[in-house]
N, C-alpha and C positions, 0 to 999 in steps of 0.2 A: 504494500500500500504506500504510495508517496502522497508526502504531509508536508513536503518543503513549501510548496503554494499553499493559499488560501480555495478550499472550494465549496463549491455552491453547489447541493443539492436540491433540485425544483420539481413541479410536478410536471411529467415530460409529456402529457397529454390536454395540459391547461395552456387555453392559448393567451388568455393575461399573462401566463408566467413563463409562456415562451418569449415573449415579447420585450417581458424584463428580462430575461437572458438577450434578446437583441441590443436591448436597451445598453445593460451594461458592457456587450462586446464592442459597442461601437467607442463607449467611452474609454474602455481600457486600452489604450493602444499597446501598450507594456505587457501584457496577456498577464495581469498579476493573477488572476481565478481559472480554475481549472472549473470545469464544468458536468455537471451529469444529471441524469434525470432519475428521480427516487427507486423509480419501476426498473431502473437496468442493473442489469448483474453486475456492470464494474461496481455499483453504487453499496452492493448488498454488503463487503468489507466493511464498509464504512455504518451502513444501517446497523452491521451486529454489533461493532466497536465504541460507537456513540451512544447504544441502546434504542434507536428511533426505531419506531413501530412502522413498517415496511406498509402497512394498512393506512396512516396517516398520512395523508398526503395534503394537508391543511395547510401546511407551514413550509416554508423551503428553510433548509437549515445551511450556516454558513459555519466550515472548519476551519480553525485558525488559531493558528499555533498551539497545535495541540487541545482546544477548547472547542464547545460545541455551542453556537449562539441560534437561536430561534426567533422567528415571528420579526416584529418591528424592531428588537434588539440586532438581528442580523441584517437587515436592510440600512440601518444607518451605519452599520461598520463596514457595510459593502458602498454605499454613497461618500465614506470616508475615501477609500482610495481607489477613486477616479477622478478623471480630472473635470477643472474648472466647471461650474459653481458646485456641482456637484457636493464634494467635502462641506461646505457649509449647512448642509441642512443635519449633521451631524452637532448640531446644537440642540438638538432635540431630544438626546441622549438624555437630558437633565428634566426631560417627563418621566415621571415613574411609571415602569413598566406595565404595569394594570391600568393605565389610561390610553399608554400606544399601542397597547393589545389590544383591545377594545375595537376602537379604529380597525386595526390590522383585521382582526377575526370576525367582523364585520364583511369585510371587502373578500377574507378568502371564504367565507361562506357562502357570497354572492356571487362569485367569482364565474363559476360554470355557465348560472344562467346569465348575467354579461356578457361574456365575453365567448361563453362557447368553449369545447372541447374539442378534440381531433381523434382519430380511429386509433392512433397510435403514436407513441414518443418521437419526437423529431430527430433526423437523421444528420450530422453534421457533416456540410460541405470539407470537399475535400482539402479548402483553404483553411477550415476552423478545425479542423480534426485535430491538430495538437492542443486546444485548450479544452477540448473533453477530454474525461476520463475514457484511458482505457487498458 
């Protein structure tokens, strides 16, 4: 399992949270995150190691440095290191958690019917295939 990057596990079938994987590849130009989708077998090391319920697919979870952050605690330390403006909404950090949850668990509740789902986890181009996991 390599833990040297920061990675992002997301729901590989939610298109909101395909979207923020787009979202953040385009900001990262420095490939800081390594990427995967909760549902794939690279992902399952990490599912059994962190203890995340392979059935929960609510939350995308962000690995780093050895630490396991969830919900709106890992969207702000993933909005920390990308670039321009980005890092600044990382002031946000100073809400206590059970109010940016709140928010968060809200939006990935809604999420499906928003934005819609896909048949299946997205496939990464062969130009992004080194910042998924594999």
């Amino acid at each position: 399992m390599e833990t040297e990057k920061p990675i992002i596990l997301f729901d590989g079938v939610c298109n909101f949270c395909n979207s923020s994987v787009d979202f953040v590849i385009a900001r990262d130009p420095k490939g800081i995150f390594r990427l995967g989708a909760l549902q794939s077998e690279e992902a399952k090391p990490y599912l059994e190691k962190y203890e995340i319920d392979p059935d929960d697919l609510s939350s995308m979870a962000l690995i780093e440095d050895g630490k396991l952050y969830r919900r709106s605690t890992a969207a702000l330390r993933i909005a920390r290191r990308l670039k321009q403006p980005w890092p600044l909404l990382y002031v946000f950090i100073v809400i206590p958690p059970f109010v940016r949850d709140f928010v968060y668990n809200w939006i990935a509740k809604n999420r499906y019917k928003w934005f819609g789902k896909m048949e299946s986890c997205r496939m990464p181009t062969d130009e992004l295939r080194e910042r998924f996991l594999s």
